[in-house]
N, C-alpha and C positions, 0 to 999 in steps of 0.2 A: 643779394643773390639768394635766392629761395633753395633751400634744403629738402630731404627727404623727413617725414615730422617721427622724433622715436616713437611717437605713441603708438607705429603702425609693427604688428607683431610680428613680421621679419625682419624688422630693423632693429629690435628688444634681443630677438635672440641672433644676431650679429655680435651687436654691440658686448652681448652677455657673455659672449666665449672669450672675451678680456675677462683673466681675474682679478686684477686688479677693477675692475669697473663692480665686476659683482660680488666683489667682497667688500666693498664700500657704501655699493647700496642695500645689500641685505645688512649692516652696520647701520646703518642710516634707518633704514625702517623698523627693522627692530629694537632701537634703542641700546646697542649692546656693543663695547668696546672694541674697536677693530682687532686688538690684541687676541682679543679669547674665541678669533675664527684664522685658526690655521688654515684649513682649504674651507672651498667652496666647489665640490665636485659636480659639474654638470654630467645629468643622467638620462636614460632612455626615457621615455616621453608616452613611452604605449603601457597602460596599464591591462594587464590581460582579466579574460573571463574566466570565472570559474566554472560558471555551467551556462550552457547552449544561450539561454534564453536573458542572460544577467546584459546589463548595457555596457557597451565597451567605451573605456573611454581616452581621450591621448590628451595631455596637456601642455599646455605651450611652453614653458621652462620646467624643466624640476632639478633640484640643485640638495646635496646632502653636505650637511655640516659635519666635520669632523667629529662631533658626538651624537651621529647616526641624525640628527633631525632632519627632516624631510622640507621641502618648500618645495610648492607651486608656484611661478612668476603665469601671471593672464593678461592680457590685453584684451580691452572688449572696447569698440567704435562705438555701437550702438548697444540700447537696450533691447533685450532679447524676452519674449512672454516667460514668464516663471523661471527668469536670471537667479534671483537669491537661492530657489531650490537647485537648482543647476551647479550653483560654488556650492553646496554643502554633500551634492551627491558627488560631487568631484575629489570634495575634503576627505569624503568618507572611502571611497574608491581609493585612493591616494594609503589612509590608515590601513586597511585592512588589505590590502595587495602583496605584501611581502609575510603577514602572519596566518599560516598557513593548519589545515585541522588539526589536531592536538596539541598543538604548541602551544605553551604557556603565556597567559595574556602578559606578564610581565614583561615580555620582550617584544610588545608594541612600542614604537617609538614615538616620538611627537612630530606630529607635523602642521603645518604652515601654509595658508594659501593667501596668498598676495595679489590683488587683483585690481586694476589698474583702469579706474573706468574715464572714457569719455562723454557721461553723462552723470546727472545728480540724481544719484541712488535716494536720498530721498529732503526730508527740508531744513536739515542740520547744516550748522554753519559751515561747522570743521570740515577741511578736505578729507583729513585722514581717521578711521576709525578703526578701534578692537575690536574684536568680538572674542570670548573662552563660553565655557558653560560654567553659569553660575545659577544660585536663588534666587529666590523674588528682592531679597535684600539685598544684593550683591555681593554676595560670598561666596566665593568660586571654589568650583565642586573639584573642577582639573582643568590644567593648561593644554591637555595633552594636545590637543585640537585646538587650534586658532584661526583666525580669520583676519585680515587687514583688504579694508576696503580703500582708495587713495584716487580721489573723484578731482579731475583735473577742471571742471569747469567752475570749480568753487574756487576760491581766493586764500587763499597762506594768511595765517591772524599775525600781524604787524607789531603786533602786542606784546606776542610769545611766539620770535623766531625758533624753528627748527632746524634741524640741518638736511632734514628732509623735503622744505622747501625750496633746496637749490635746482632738486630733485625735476620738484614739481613744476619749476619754470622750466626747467629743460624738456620737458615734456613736451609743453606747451610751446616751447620754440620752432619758427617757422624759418627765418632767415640767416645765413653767415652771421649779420650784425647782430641777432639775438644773442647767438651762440656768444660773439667774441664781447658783447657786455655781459653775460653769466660770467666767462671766465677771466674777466678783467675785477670780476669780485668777489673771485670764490679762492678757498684755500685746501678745497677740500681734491686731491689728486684722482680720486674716482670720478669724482666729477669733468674734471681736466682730461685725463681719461678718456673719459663717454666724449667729450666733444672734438677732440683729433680724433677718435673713431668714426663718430658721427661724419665728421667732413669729408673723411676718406670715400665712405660708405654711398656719400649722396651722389656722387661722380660716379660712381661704379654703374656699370651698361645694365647688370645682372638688377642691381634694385632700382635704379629706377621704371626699368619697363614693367617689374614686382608695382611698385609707386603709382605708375600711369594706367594700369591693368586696374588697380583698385579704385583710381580715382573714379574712371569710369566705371566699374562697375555700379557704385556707390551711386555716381548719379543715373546710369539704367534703373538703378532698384526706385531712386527717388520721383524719378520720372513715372516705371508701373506704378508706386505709393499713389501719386497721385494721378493717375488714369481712374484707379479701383475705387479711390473715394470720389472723385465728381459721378464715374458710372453708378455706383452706389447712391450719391445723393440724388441722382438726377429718379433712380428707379425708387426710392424713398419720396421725391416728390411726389411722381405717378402713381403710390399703392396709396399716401394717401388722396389722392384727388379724386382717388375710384370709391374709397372710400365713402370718401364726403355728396359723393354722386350717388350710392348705395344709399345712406342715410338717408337723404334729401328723398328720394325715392319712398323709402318704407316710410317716412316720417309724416307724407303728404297720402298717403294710400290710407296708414290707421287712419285720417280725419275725411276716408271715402271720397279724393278727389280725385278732378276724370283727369285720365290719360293728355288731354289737351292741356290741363293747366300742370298735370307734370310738366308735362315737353316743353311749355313755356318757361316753366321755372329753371328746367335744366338750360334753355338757351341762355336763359338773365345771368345765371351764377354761374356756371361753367364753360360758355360762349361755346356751344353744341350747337350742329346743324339742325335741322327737323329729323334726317336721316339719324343721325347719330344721338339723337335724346332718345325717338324711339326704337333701336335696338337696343340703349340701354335698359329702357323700361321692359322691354322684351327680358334682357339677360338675369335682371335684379327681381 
């Protein structure tokens, strides 16, 4: 039986208003003892402007850790034109939202954006990636600002299991029997978790018609995609064919030949009527 897929970002933040679920997976990505995350407070989601003209921006989870750090949970389907500047305008929006003019830069906090792609950001192996600011050598300047990239169409390394790869196939999970082979091999209860949520979730009237509303949308967009580039190539053969009938034109004119053996040549190479070589000859 086919499911609602988490990768779809009301299904992320469903599932995320379990603590338990989101205190295990922010544990899980972070690499940081479940122990030393007492809450996981989900927060308002609108980061306001400062002035008129500043871009506003609203995030898909934002979650504070008991010692003030900040996270962004994102879901992204597709690639979007100038994505990576996009997460760091968001990272940045996110830091400086709560540190207001004359306050003391000391009391910026850290924060975290987690972004959860259905596509391969770029031709690195790993699913999952860091990002802090560091040198050319890699010696990191500050943590205060992180980035975690977690690209689901790349493969978990077999080599060096994580526990973030239980994660990752759950992502990727389409059917009930996905779902009940994760949890027939996993120990991990966030995990356990996210999938009796998950199942509750798929049944529900409110996400699926969310589910069926996107599916189609996605292939309406698929469907224009592909209108806009046949229209486009079809109007890229045409500009050059006019081209190539311009050229032919000026190219036979430098070596002073008559108008007849244009109009012949256009019929041979371009299969033009007599009417239609000599209005081009006319228009070129």
């Amino acid at each position: 039986m086919k499911i609602v897929p988490l990768k779809y970002d009301f299904c992320i933040k469903e599932i995320m208003e379990n603590e338990i679920v989101r205190t295990h997976f922010i544990s899980d990505v972070l690499d940081i003892p479940i122990e030393d995350i007492k809450t996981v407070r989900m927060m308002n989601t609108f980061l306001w402007r400062r002035f008129r003209r500043q871009k506003q921006g609203i995030l898909d989870i934002q979650l504070e850790l008991n010692d003030s750090t900040k996270i962004n949970i994102e879901m992204q389907m597709e690639q979007k034109a100038h994505w990576k500047m996009r997460t760091v305008f968001y990272l940045a929006k996110m830091f400086t939202a709560d540190l207001r003019r004359g306050e003391a830069y000391k009391k910026a906090k850290k924060c975290i954006a987690i972004t959860i792609l259905d596509f391969d950001l770029d031709k690195r192996a790993q699913y999952h990636n860091v990002y802090t600011l560091r040198d050319k050598l890699g010696n990191i300047y500050t943590d205060i600002l992180e980035l975690h990239t977690i690209e689901l169409k790349k493969q978990p390394n077999q080599a060096q299991p994580s526990p973030l790869d239980e994660w990752h196939r759950l992502f990727n999970a389409k059917t009930q029997e996905d779902l009940d082979m994760i949890k027939s091999k996993t120990g991990n209860i966030g995990i356990m978790e996210a999938i009796k949520e998950l199942k509750e979730i798929s049944v529900t009237d409110r996400i699926r018609l969310e589910y069926e509303y996107r599916l189609k949308a996605k292939r309406d967009r698929e469907a224009e995609d592909e209108f806009v580039f046949e229209e486009g190539k079809a109007q890229g053969i045409e500009q050059e064919r006019q081209q190539g009938i311009k050229s032919l034109i000026h190219s036979m004119r430098a070596i002073d030949a008559a108008d007849e053996q244009v109009i012949a040549a256009l019929m041979t190479e371009y299969h033009l009527s007599r009417e239609e070589a000599q209005g081009k000859i006319q228009s070129f």
